[in-house]
C-alpha positions in Angstrom: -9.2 -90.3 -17.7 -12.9 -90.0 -18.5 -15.0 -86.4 -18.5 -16.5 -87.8 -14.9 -13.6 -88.5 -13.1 -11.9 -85.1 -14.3 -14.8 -83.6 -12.7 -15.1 -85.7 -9.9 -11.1 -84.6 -9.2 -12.4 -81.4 -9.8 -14.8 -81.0 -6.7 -12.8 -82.6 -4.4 -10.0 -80.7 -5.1 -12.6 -77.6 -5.2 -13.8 -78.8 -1.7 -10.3 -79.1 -0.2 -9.6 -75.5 -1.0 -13.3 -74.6 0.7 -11.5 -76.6 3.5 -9.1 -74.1 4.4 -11.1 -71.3 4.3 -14.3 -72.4 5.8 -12.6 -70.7 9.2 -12.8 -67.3 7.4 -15.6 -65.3 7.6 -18.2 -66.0 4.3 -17.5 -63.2 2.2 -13.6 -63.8 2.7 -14.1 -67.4 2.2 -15.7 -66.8 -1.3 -13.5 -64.1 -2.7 -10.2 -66.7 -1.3 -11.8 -69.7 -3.2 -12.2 -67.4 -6.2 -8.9 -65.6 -6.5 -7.2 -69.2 -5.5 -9.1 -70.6 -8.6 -8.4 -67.8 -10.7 -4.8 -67.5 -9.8 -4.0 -71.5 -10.0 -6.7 -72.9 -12.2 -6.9 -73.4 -15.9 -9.8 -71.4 -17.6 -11.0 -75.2 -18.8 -10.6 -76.4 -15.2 -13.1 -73.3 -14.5 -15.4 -73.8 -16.9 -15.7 -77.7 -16.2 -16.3 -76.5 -12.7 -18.7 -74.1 -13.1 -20.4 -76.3 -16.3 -21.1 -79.2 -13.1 -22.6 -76.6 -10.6 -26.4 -77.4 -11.4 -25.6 -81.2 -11.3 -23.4 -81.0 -8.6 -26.0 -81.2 -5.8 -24.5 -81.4 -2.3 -20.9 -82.9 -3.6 -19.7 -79.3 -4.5 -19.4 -76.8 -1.1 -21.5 -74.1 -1.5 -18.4 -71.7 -0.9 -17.2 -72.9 -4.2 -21.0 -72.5 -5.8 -20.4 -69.0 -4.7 -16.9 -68.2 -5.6 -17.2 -69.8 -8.9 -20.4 -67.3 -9.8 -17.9 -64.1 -8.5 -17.3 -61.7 -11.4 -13.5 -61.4 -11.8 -12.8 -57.9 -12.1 -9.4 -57.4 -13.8 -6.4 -60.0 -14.1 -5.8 -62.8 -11.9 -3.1 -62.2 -9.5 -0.4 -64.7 -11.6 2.0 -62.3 -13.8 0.9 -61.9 -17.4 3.8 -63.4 -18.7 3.0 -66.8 -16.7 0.1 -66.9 -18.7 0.9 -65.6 -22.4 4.2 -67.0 -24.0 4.0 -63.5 -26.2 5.0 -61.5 -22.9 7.6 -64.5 -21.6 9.9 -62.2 -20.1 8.0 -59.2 -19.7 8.8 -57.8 -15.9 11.7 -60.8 -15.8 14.5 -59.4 -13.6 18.0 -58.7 -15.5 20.0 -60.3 -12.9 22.0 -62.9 -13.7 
């Protein structure tokens, strides 16, 4: 798959998750897009993303131009050891 349809995959998949929230109010809308692309998103995914913004015109929702210039402030909401094979069992339950 070439660079353009990765990114084309990208924004609409961006846009569908604008889709659900554009009932929320704006600020909510934003921070949801953002912690949903923090929490399920690849840091490449992310930085493809945000790499497209200034060609991105009207394909990319502005909810998503927003979320995707958010600061994160701290970790994403996904466990550390989902993310870091050196902490794979970290927090893991001892049942079983």
């Amino acid at each position: 798959m070439g660079a353009t349809s990765q990114t084309d995959k990208l924004v609409r998949m961006a846009n569908q998750i604008a889709a659900f929230f554009r009932s929320y109010p704006e600020e909510e809308a934003v921070a949801g897009i953002h912690k949903h692309l923090v929490a399920f998103w690849t840091p490449r995914m992310r930085e493809r993303l945000a790499a497209h913004v200034p060609a991105a015109g009207s394909s990319l929702d502005a909810l998503v131009v927003a979320a995707i210039r958010e600061e994160s402030t701290g970790p994403g909401p996904i466990r550390p050891a989902t993310y870091d094979p050196n902490l794979l069992g970290a927090g893991a339950s001892d049942a079983g």
